[in-house]
Each structure stands twice: as C-alpha cells, then as structure tokens.
N, C-alpha and C positions, 0 to 999 in steps of 0.2 A: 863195409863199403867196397865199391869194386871201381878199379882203375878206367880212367874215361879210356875209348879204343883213341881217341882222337878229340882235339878241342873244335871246339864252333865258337861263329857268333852268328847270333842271334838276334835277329831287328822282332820288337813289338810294336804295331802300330795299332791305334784305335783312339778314336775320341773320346775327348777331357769324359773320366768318368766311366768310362767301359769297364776297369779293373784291370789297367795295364799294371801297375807299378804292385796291386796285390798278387798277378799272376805270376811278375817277374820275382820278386819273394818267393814265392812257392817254387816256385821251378830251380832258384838259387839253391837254395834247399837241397831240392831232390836231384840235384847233378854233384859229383865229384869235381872242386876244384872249379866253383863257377864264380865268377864276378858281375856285379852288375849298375849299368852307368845309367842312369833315371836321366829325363832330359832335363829334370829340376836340377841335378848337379851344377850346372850351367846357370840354368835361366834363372836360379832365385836372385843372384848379385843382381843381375839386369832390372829385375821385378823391384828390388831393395831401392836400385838407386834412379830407374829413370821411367817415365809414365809407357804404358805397353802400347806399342808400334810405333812410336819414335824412335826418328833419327839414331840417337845414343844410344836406347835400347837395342834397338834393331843393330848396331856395332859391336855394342856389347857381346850382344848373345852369337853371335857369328864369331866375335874371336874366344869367348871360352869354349864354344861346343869346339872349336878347331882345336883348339887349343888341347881340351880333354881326349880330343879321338885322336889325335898327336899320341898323348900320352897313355893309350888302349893300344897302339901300338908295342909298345915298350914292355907292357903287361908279362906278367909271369906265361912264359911258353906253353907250358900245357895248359894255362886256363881259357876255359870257354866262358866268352863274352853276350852278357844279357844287354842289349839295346833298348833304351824305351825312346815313345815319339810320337805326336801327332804329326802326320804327314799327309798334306790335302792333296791331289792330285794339280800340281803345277810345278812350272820349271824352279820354285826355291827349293820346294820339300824333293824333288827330284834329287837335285844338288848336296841334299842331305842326306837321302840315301845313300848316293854313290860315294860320299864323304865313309859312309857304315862300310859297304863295298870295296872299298881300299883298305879299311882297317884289316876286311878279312883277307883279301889280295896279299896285303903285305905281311902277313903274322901266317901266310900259309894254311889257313881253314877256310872249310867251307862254308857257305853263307845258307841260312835259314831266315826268310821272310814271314813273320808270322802277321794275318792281321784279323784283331779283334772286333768283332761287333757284338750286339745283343740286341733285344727289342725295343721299341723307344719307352714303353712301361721300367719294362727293368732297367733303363739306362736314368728315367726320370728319377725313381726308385734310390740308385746308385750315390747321382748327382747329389742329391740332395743331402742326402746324410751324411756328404763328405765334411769335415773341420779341418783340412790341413791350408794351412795360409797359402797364401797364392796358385792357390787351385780353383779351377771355375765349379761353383756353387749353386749358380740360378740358371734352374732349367730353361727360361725365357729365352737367356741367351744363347743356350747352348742347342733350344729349338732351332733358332736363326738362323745356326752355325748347320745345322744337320739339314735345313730346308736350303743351302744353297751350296755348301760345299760337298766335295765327295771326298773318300780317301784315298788314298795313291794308290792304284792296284798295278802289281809288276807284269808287264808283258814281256819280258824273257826267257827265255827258255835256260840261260844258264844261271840260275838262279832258285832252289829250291823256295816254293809257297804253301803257304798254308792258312787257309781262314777258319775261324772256330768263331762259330755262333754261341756268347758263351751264357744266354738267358737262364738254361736250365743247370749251368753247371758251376761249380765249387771252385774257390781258385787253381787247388790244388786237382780236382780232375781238369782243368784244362790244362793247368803244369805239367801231367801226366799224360796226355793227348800231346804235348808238344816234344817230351822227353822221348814218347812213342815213335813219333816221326825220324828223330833221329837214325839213322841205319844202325847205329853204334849202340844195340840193347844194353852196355856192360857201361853206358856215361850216364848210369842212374844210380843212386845211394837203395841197396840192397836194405828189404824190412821193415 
C-alpha cells in the first residue's frame, strides 16, 4: 500500500441508481485510508420513521445529514472522504453541497466534485435490479425524475470537477478514472 500524498473529499453525485454508492465502494477500496458517508447514512431513520417529503422528514434529514457532516469534520486527519448524493440543480442541493464544501474548508483538503451519469438503457438496466430498501426501484418514476429535473452542475472555478459517463464502465474502472484524477498518484492501494 502506499501512503496517501494528501487526504481529499470527495462529492459523488448522480441519480437514484447510476451506481453511486457501488462506485464509492470501489474507490473506498482503492485509496489508503478512505471513508465513506452514503447519503443513506442519514436518510434511512427519516425514510424509517416519517412518509418522503414531509414536514418531519424533511427535518429529519436536514438535522442528521448536519449532524453527520459535523462529525466528518472530526474524522481521522489523514482520511480522505467519500461523499454520496443526489443533488438537483436548486438553491437546497446547492446548500448541500456547500455544507460537503465546508467539511473540506475545514479539515484542510481539497475538494473533488465528481458527477455520475450513464445512458437511460443502462440506468433503466441499473434501476431495476436494485433490492436494497429504500431505494428508488421503478423506472416510471425515476423517468419523471430525469424528464424534469437536472443535476447540480458546479460553475466554479475553485472547485476541482469531473463527470464520467459511466454506461460502459465497471464500478471499479470508474473508481480508477476518479483515483486518476487526483494529482496525488501515490493516494491509490498499489497491486
């Protein structure tokens, strides 16, 4: 294994089902010393106890994702932080970005925006075969979702990005497309 030069975090964005949370796996993997906060961390109590986009939900899930990115602060110093997230283009998911943004502000690393797509075959593909509980499973819906909404695309400049189209590729080659990006060649597990 080789010593990371320097820790990161790391935002994954992409729609329910792209293969955020298997990319972020593989990538956990393939880095020295990585952690990684799934937005489910959060959201399942919320999903557990109160019906999805109410009031209490919607309280919920604002004070544990705070709450968690609070305690990503705190995190072991050299570790580089994996983000996951759907993030639509508007001023909430904006808010939650910048919320990932401060975690790296304040822990001293640099920030990586990654965001995931794929084809709408391959995402139908995806969708569907998923089984993990409160996870969106029907394509119908998550057509809806893709015929009206967009994703948060970063317009700053001091903000490293990156988008991977990731139809043709293995979670693990896009892990490795994202570990590449790093400046830092020696924050990958050698072999």
């Amino acid at each position: 294994m080789a010593e990371n030069s320097a820790p990161w975090v790391i935002s994954l964005n992409g729609f329910s089902g792209v293969g955020k949370m298997t990319v972020a796996r593989a990538l956990v993997r393939s880095l020295v010393n990585a952690r990684l906060i799934d937005n489910h961390t959060y959201m399942d109590a919320a999903f557990a106890l109160f019906p999805v986009g109410s009031p209490e939900w919607r309280t919920l899930t604002a004070t544990l994702r705070e709450k968690v990115y609070d305690a990503a602060e705190q995190a072991e110093p050299g570790a580089t932080l994996v983000f996951t997230n759907v993030l639509y283009d508007g001023r909430d998911d904006r808010d939650i970005f910048e919320q990932i943004a401060r975690v790296a502000q304040r822990r001293g690393c640099p920030l990586l925006a990654v965001t995931l797509t794929c084809s709408r075959e391959a995402h139908r593909r995806r969708l569907t075969r998923r089984r993990t509980p409160n996870k969106l499973t029907r394509w119908r819906r998550m057509e809806a979702i893709l015929d009206v909404f967009d994703l948060l695309r970063l317009d700053c400049g001091d903000v490293a990005d990156l988008e991977i189209d990731t139809t043709e590729m293995t979670a693990d080659e896009t892990a490795a497309r994202i570990a590449a990006a790093l400046p830092y060649s020696a924050s990958t597990v050698e072999g």
